[in-house]
DONUKOL-310765 format. One record per residue (C-alpha): residue number from 1; residue in three letters; y, z, x. Coordinates in steps of 0.25 Angstrom, whole numbers, plus 5000, padded with zeros to 4 digits. Layout:
<recs>
NUM;ALA;Y;Z;X
...
</recs>
This chain:
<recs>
1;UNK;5038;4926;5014
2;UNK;5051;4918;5014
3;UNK;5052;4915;5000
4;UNK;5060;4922;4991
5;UNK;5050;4921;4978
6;UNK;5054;4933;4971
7;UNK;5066;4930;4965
8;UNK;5075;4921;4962
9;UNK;5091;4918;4964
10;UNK;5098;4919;4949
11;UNK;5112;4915;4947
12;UNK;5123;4926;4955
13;UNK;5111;4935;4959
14;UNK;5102;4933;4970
15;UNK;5092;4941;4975
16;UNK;5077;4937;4980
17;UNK;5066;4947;4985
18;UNK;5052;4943;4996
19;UNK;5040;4946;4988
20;UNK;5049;4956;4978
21;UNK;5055;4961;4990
22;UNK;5068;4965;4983
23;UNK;5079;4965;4995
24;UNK;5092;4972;4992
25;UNK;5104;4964;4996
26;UNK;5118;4970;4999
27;UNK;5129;4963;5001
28;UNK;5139;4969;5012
29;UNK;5154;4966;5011
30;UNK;5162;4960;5022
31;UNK;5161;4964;5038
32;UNK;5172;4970;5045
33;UNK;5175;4967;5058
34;UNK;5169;4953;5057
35;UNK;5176;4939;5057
36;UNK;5180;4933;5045
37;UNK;5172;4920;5046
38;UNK;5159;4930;5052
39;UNK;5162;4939;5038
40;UNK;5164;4926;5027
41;UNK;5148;4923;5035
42;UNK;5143;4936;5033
43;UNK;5149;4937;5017
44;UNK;5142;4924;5015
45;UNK;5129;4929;5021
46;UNK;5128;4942;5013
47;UNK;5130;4932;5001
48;UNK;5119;4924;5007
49;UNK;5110;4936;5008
50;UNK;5114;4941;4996
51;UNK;5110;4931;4989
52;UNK;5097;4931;4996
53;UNK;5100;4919;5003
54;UNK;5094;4925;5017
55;UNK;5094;4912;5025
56;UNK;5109;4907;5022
57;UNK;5113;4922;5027
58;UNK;5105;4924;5037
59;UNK;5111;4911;5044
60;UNK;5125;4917;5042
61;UNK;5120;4932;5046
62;UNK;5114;4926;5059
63;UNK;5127;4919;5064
64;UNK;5135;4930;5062
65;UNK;5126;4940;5070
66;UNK;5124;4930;5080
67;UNK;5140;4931;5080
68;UNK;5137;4946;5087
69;UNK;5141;4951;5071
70;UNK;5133;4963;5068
71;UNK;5133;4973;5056
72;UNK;5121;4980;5048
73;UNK;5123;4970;5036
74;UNK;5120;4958;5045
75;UNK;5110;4963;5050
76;UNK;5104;4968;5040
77;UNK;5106;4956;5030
78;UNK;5103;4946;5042
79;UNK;5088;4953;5044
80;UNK;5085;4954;5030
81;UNK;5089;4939;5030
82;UNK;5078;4937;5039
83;UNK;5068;4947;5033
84;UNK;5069;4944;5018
85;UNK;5066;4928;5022
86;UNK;5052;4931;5030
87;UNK;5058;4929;5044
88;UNK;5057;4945;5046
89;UNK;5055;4940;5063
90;UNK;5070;4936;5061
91;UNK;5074;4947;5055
92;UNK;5070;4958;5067
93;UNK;5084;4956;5075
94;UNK;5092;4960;5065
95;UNK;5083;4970;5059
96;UNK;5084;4975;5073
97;UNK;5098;4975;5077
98;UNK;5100;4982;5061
99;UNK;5090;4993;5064
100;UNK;5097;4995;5078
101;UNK;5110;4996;5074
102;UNK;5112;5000;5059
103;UNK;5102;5011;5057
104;UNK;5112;5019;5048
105;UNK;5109;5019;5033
106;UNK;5098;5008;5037
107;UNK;5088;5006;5026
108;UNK;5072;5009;5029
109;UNK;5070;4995;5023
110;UNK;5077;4990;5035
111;UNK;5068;4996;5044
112;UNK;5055;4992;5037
113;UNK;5060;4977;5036
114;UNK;5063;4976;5051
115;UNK;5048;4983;5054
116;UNK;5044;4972;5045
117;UNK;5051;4962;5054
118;UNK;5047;4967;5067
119;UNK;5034;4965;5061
120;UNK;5035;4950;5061
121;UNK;5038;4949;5075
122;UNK;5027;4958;5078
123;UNK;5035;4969;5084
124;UNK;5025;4979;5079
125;UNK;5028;4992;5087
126;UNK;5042;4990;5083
127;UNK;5041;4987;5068
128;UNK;5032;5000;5069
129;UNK;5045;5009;5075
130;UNK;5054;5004;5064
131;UNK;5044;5007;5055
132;UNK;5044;5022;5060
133;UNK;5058;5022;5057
134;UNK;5056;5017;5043
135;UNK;5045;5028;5041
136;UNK;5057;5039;5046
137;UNK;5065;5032;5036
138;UNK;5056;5030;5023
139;UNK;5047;5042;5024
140;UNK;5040;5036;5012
141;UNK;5038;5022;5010
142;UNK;5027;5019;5010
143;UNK;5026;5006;5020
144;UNK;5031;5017;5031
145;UNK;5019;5026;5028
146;UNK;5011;5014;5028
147;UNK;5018;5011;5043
148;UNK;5016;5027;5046
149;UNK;5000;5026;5040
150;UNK;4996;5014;5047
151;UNK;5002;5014;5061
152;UNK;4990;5006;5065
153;UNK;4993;4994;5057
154;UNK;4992;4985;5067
155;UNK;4978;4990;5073
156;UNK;4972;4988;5058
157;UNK;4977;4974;5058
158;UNK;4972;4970;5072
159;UNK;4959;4976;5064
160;UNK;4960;4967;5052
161;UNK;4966;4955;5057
162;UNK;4959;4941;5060
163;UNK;4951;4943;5048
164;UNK;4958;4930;5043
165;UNK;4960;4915;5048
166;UNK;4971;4910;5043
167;UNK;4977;4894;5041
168;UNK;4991;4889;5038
169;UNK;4988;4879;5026
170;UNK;4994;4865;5027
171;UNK;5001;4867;5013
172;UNK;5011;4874;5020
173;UNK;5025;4870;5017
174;UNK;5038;4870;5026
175;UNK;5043;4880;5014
176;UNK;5036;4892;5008
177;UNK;5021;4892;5004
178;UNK;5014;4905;4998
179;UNK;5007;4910;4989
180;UNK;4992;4905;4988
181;UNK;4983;4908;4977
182;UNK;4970;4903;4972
183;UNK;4970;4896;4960
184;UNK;4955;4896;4959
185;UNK;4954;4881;4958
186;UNK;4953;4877;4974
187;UNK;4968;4877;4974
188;UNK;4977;4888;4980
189;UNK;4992;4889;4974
190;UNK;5003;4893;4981
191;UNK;5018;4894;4981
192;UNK;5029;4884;4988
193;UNK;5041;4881;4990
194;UNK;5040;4866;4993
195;UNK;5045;4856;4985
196;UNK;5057;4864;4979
197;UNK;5067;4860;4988
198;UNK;5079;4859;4981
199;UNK;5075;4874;4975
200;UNK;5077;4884;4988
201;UNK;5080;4898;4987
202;UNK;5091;4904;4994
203;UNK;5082;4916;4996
204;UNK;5077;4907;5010
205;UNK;5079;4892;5006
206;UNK;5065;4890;5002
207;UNK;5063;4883;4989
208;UNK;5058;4890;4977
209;UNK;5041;4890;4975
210;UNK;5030;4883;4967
211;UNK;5017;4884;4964
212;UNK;5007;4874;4972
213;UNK;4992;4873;4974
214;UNK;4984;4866;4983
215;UNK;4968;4864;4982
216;UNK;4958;4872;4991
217;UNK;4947;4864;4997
218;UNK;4936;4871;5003
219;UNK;4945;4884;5005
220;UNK;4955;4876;5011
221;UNK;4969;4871;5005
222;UNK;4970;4857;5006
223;UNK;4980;4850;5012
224;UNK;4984;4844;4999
225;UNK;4998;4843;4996
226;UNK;5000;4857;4987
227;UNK;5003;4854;4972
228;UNK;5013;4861;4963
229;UNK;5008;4867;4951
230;UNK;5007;4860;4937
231;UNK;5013;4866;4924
232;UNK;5025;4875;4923
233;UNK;5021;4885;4936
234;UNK;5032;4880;4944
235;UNK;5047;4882;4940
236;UNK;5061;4879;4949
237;UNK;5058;4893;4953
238;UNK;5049;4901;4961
239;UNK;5032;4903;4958
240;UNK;5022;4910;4968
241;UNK;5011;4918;4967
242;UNK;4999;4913;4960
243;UNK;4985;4920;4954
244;UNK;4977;4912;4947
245;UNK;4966;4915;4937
246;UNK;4950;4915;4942
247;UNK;4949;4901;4933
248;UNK;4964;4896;4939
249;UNK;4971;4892;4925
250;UNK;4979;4905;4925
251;UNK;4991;4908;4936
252;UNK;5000;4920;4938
253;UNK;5013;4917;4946
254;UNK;5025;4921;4950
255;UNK;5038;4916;4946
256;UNK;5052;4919;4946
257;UNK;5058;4924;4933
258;UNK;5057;4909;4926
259;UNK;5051;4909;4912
260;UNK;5051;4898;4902
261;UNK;5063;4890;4911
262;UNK;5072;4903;4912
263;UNK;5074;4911;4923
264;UNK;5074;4927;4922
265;UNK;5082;4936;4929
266;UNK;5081;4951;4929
267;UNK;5094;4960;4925
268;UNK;5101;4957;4940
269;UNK;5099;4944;4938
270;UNK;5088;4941;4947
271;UNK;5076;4930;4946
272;UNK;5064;4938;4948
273;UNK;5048;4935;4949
274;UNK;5037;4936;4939
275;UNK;5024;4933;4936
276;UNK;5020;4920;4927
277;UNK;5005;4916;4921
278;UNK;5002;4901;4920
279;UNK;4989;4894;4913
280;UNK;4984;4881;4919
281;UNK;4982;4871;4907
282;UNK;4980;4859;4907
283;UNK;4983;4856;4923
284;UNK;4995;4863;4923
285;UNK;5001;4877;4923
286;UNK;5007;4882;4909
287;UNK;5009;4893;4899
288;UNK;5016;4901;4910
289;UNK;5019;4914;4906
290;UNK;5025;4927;4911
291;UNK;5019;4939;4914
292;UNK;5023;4951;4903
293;UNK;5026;4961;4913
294;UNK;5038;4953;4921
295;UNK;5051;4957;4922
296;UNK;5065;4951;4925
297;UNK;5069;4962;4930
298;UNK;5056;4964;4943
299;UNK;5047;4955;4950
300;UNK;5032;4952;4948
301;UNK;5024;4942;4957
302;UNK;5013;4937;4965
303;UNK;5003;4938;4954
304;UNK;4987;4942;4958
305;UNK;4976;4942;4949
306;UNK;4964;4951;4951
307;UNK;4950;4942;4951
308;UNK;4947;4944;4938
309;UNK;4961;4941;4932
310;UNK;4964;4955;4924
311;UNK;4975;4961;4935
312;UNK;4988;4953;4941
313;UNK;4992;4959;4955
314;UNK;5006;4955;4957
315;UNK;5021;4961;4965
316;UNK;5033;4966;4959
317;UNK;5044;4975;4961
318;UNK;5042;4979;4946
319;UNK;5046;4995;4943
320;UNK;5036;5004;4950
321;UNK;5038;4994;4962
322;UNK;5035;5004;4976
323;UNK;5042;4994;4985
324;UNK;5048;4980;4986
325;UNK;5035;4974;4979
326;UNK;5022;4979;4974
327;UNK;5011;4975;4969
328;UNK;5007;4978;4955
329;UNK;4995;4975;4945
330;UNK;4993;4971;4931
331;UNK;4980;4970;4921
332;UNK;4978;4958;4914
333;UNK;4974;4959;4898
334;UNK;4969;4952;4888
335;UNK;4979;4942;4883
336;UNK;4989;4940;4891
337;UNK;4992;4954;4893
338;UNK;4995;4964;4905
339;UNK;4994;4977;4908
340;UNK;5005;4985;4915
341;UNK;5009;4982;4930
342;UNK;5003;4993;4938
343;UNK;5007;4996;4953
344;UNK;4996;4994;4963
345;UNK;5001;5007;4971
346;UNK;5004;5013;4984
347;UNK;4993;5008;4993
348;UNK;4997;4994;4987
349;UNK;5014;4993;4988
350;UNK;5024;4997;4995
351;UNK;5039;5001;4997
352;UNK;5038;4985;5004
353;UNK;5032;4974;4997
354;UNK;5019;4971;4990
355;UNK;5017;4958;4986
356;UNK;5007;4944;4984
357;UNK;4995;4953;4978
358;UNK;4982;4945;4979
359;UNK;4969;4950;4971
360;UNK;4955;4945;4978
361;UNK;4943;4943;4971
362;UNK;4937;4956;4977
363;UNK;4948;4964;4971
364;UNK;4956;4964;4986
365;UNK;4972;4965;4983
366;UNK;4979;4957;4994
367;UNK;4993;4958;4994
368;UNK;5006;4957;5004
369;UNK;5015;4967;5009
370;UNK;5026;4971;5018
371;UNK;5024;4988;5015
372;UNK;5010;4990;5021
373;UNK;5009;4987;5037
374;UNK;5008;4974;5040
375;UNK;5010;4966;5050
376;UNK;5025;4962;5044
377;UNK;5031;4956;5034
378;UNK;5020;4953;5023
379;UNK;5006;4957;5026
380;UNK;4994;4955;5018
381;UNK;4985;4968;5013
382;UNK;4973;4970;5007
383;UNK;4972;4981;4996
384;UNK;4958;4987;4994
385;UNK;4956;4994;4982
386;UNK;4951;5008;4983
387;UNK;4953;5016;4970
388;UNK;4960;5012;4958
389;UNK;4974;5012;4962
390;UNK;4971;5013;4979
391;UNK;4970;5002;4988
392;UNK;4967;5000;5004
393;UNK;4977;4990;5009
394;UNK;4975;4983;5022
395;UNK;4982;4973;5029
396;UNK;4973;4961;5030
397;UNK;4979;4958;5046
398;UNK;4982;4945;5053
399;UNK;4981;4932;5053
400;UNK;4984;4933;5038
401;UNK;4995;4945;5041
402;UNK;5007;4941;5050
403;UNK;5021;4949;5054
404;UNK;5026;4939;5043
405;UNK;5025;4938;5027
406;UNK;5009;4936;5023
407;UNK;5007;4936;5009
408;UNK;4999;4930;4997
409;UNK;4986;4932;5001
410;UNK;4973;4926;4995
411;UNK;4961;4926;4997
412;UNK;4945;4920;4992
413;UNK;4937;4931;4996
414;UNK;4925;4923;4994
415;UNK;4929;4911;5004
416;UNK;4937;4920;5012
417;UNK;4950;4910;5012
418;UNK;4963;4913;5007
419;UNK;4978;4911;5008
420;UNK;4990;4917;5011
421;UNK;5006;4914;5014
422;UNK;5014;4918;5028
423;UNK;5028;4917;5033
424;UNK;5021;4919;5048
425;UNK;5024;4909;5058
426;UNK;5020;4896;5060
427;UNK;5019;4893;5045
428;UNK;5025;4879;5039
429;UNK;5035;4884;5030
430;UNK;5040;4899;5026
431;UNK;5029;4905;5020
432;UNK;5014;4898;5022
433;UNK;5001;4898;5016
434;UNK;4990;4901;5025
435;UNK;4975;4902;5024
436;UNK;4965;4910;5028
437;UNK;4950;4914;5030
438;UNK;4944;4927;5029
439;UNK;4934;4929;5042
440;UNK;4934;4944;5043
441;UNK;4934;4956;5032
442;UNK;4947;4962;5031
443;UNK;4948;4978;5034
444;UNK;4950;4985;5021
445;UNK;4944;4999;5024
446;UNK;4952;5009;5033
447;UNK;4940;5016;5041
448;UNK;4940;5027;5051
449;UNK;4930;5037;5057
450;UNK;4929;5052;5058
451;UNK;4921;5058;5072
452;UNK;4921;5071;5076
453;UNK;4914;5081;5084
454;UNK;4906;5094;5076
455;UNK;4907;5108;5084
456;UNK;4902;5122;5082
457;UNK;4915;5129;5078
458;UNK;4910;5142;5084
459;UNK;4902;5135;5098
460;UNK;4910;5121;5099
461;UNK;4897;5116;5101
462;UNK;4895;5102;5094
463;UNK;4886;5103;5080
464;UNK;4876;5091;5078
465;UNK;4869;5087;5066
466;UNK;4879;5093;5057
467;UNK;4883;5088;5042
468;UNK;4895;5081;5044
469;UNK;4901;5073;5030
470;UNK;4911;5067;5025
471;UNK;4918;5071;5012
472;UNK;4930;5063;5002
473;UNK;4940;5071;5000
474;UNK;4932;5075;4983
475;UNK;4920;5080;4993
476;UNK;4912;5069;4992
477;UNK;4904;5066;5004
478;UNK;4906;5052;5009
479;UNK;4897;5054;5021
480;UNK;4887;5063;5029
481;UNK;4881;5064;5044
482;UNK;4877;5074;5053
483;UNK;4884;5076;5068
484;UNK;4876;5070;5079
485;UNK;4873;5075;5092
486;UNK;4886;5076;5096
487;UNK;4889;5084;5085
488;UNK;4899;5071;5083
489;UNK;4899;5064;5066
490;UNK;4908;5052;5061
491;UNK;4912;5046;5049
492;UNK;4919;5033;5043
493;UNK;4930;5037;5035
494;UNK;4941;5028;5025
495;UNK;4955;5029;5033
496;UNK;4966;5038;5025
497;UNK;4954;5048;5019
498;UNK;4954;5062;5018
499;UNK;4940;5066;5020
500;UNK;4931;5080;5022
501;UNK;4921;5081;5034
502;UNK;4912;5090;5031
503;UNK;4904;5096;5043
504;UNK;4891;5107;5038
505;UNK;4878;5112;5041
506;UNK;4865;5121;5035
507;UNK;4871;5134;5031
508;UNK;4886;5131;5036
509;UNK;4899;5130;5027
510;UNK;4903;5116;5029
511;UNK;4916;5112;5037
512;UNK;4926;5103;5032
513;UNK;4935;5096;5038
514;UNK;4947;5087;5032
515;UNK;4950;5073;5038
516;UNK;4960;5061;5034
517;UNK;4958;5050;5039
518;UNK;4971;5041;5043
519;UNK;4975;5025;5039
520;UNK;4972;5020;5053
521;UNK;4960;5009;5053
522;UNK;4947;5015;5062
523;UNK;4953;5026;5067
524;UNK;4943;5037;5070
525;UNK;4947;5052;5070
526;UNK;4937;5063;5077
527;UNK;4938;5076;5068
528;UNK;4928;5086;5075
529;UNK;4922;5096;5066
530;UNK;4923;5111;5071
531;UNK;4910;5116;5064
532;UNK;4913;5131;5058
533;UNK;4899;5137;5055
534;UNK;4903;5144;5043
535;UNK;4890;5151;5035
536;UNK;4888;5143;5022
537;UNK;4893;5151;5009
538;UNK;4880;5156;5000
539;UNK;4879;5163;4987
540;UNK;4868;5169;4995
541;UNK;4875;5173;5006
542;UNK;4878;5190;5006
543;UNK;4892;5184;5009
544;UNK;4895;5179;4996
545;UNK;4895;5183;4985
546;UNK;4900;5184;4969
547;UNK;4915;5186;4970
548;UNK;4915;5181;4984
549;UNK;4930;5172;4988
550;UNK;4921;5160;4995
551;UNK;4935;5157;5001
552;UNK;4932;5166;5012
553;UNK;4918;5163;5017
554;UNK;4920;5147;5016
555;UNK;4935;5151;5023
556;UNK;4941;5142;5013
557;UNK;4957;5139;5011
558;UNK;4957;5145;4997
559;UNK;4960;5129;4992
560;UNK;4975;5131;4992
561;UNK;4985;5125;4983
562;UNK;4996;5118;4985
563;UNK;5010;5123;4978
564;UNK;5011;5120;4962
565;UNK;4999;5111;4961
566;UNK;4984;5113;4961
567;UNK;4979;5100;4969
568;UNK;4967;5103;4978
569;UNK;4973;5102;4992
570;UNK;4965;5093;5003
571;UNK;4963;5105;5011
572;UNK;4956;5113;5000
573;UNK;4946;5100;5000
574;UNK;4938;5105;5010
575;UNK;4938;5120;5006
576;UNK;4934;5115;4992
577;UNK;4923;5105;4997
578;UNK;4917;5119;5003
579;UNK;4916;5127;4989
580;UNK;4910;5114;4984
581;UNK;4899;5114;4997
582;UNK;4895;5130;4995
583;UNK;4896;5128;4978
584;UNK;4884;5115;4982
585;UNK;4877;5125;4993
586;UNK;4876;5137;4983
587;UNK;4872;5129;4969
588;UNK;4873;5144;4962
589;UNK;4887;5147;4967
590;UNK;4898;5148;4957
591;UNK;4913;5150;4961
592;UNK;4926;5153;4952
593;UNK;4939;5146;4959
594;UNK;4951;5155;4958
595;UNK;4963;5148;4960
596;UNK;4978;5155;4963
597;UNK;4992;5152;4964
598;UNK;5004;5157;4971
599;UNK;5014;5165;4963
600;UNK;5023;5155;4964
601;UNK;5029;5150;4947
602;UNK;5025;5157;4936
603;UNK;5011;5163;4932
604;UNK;5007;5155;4923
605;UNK;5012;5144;4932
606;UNK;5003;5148;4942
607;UNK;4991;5152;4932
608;UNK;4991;5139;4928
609;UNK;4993;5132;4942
610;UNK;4980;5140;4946
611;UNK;4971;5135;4935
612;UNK;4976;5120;4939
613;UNK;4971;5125;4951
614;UNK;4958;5132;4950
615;UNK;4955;5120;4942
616;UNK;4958;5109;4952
617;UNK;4948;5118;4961
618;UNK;4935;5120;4952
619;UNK;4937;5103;4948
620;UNK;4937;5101;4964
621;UNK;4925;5108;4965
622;UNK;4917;5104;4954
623;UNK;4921;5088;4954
624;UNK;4920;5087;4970
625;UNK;4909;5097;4973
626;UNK;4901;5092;4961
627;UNK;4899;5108;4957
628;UNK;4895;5111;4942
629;UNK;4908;5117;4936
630;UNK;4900;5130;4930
631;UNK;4900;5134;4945
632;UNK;4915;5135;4947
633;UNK;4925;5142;4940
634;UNK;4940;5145;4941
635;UNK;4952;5154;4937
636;UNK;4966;5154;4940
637;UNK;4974;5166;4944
638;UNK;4988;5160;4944
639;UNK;4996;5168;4954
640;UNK;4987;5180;4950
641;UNK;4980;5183;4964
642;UNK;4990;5180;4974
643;UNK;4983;5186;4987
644;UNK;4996;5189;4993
645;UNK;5009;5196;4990
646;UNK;5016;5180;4985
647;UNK;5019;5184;4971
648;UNK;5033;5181;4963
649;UNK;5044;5181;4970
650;UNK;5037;5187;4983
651;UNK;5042;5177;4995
652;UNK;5031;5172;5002
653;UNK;5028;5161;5011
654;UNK;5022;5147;5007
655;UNK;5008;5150;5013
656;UNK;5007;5165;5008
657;UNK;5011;5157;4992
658;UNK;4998;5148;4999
659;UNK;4987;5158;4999
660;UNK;4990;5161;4984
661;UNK;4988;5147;4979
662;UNK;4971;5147;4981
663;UNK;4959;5146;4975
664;UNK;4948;5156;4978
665;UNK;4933;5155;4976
666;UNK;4924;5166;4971
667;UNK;4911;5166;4969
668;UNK;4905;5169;4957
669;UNK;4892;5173;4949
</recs>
């Protein structure tokens, strides 16, 4: 997106951030080795950039590298020039020739931005190496993980792309046109920059935006000439981002820091964002107000309202902010009041930017970003709710997606038309509204498959018609069948799931094997299943009986603990799923869980780290087997009953301290 909306220039201190992408600026001092007229060019371009005025340095920067000048400022500063006006295509050479030759004390973010560039010229496999330098680099930011997770991304776009047919609208201007929203009376508002020619911003000489609408005939825009909104909306400054109400008399928009005629700053003198409400009365737009949870001092924009106008979806870079943007929510109350803003989390924002939310009328959260892979620049996700704080986010694909800035997605799920802007090429103006219609459902499920082979442990002979199921991670079963007569089963399972597949059969112990599944789209996996015919533990059975350890018969691992905390590990799952299997096979059978520690900290420590744990045990049991609690019982030993020579101040090793930090399962009358 080229224009800069989020803030504005205020008196000696300049400074503008892309969709609250907050770009530090530094101003080198003068060049040695360098003419004198070539050094006055560059001091007057660091000012330029300084004071975000990309466009006047850049031309300044490009005649002095095309003067054979080189250093890691120019560069740097000629790149970013580029990057931070949405020509990221113009920006690769001299992210290039700065990767190449100044990769000492290099900042990550220089990496991730000329990934982001290669992007746009669809140099894919290179973007990808940089992007493995980036990883090296970061270890945990999360867009690299992302990178790391999903080296497939551009297979599961192929898959999810052509879903859409898109059309350039004839509203386009020669200047910047974004920001569709419904305003539920056959209109669509958006934001431009025509008609404010004597108001342009240093930021890329655009002018500053307005707030216009134009009418929707038979879910078309018509080719109207757009109108300004009436009232008070538009100011000398910038508005964008519109949600409207179901019955359209009530508007939330973004707005630089202007209220009641005066404009704001926040404590370094800069003009930030914030969100305004307007009511329509009588034919024009008044009462504007701002929203109680502003602040000079951080941005909020891009407004959202959920359908049924009791949440507001909107970015900020407010305190608790992950990355450059993040999308936050806040409930509505009754008289004008608000809740508190809350993060949308981890699987939503990233250390990049999250921004443009969009609520549809099934609940779907559109929004764009340059964090999650994409295809560069901004891409445009759909987040699908899973739990009450987890989402599925997927990126919706091309045509709507480009290696350009996409963003400000909407959408009438019901018709299946929408809107949305684009920098990409062959627009009218720098940023252009498109439309589009839905013809395919989008991918919003990660699926894979499980197969295997089942063999005699004992013959390697293959085992037909065996029980094979498949169990969530609490024991649930999610799903049943027998091996067929190639002893072969299969199951449909979610993509990064741990699962249990269960393999039994009359009179057998069941086998269990642990499976996660990975974050690649249709991938399949074989996990054959080497059967163990392992007698099933009885109460009847001469070989058990009251007192009896039933560890040893149904060779379990004891359930270990890890060091200092009594969390039930994932490969106790499956041992634990077994006790549950013989407790449902033997309805008589009572158990008493003994749980241990090592000798390491103090007695009472330990006795009271035990009980935690022989707790966590017996609630496993009872909550995920469904067993009546009258049938288990536990003590805790503390570092009573250490089975090996580890007690204080003996040296042992880390696995011998292991086999002291169990729990044991006797059975009992």
């Amino acid at each position: 997106m080229g224009n800069c909306l989020l803030s504005f220039s205020f008196a000696s201190q300049r400074y503008c951030y892309l969709h609250i992408y907050i770009y530090a600026i530094i101003l080198l001092g003068s060049i040695d080795g360098f003419g004198q007229e070539q050094n006055k060019q560059l001091v007057k371009a660091d000012e330029n950039f300084e004071a975000l005025a990309y466009i006047n340095a850049r031309d300044i920067y490009l005649n002095v590298a095309r003067q054979g000048y080189a250093s890691e400022n120019l560069f740097r500063k000629l790149a970013d020039s580029f990057y931070f006006t949405g020509e990221p295509e113009n920006s690769v050479e001299w992210y290039e020739k700065l990767v190449t030759n100044y990769t000492e004390n290099l900042k990550p973010e220089y990496l991730f931005r000329y990934a982001q560039s290669l992007k746009s010229v669809e140099r894919y496999a290179d973007a990808d190496t940089v992007m493995e330098k980036f990883n090296t680099l970061t270890g945990n930011d999360k867009r690299a993980k992302s990178f790391v997770s999903k080296r497939d991304y551009l297979n599961f776009i192929e898959k999810q792309s052509g879903k859409y047919d898109v059309f350039m609208l004839d509203i386009n201007s020669e200047y910047s046109d974004y920001a569709p929203s419904f305003n539920h009376k056959n209109e669509i508002v958006f934001a431009s920059s025509r008609g404010k020619k004597t108001k342009i911003h240093e930021w890329n000489r655009m002018p500053f935006l307005d707030l216009f609408s134009s009418v929707i005939k038979e879910n078309k825009v018509s080719n109207e000439k757009p109108i300004k909104l009436k009232g008070k909306i538009n100011t000398k400054f910038h508005e964008s981002s519109t949600s409207f109400s179901k019955d359209g008399t009530t508007v939330y928009f973004t707005r630089n820091n202007f209220t009641n005629n005066k404009l704001g700053k926040s404590k370094k003198g800069v003009v930030l964002l914030k969100l305004y409400k307007a009511n329509f009365i009588k034919g024009k737009w008044s009462a504007i107000e701002e929203l109680p949870f502003n602040s000079d001092n951080y941005s909020i924009s891009h407004p959202a309202l959920s359908p049924d106008g009791t949440k507001l979806y909107f970015a900020s870079d407010m305190k608790g902010t992950r990355g450059k943007s993040d999308l936050f929510v806040v409930t509505i109350l009754p008289g004008g009041k608000y809740g508190k803003p809350k993060n949308l989390g981890d699987a939503i924002n990233t250390e990049g930017r999250e921004t443009f939310p969009y609520i549809s009328d099934s609940g779907r959260l559109y929004f764009a970003s340059d964090g999650h892979v994409g295809l560069g620049g901004l891409d445009i996700f759909v987040a699908i709710k899973k739990g009450v704080d987890s989402f599925d986010v997927f990126n919706i694909g091309k045509p709507v997606n480009s290696p350009k800035d996409d963003f400000t997605f909407v959408i009438d799920e019901e018709n299946k038309v929408g809107y949305f802007a684009s920098n990409r090429n062959g627009g009218k103006g720098n940023d252009d509204i498109y439309s589009f219609r839905q013809t395919e459902k989008l991918i919003t499920t990660c699926k894979q498959y499980i197969t295997g082979i089942i063999t005699d442990n004992e013959t390697n002979t293959i085992m037909v018609n065996v029980d094979v199921s498949l169990l969530d991670m609490d024991g649930k079963v999610l799903s049943t069948i027998k091996s067929d007569t190639k002893g072969a089963y299969r199951f449909e399972i979610r993509c990064d799931t741990q699962y249990i597949i269960r393999s039994s059969i009359d009179e057998h112990n069941p086998n269990d094997t642990i499976f996660t599944s990975s974050t690649i789209f249709e991938a399949s996996h074989t996990v054959p299943i080497d059967f163990k015919k392992e007698k099933l533990l009885s109460t009847t059975s001469e070989a058990v009986k009251t007192g009896d350890n039933i560890v040893v018969p149904l060779q379990l691992n004891s359930i270990f603990f890890d060091l200092d905390t009594e969390e039930i590990r994932e490969d106790a799952i499956a041992d634990l799923q077994k006790v549950i299997t013989v407790m449902k096979l033997n309805p008589t059978l009572k158990i008493e869980v003994r749980s241990h520690t090592d000798s390491r900290s103090s007695y009472w420590y330990n006795k009271k780290l035990s009980v935690k744990r022989m707790r966590a045990t017996v609630k496993y049991i009872i909550e995920n087997g469904e067993i009546n609690w009258r049938r288990i019982r536990g003590k805790a030993y503390g570092e009573r009953k250490l089975i090996n020579n580890c007690g204080n101040g003996v040296p042992c090793t880390e696995e011998e301290h292991q086999e002291n930090r169990r729990s044991e399962f006797i059975v009992k009358d």
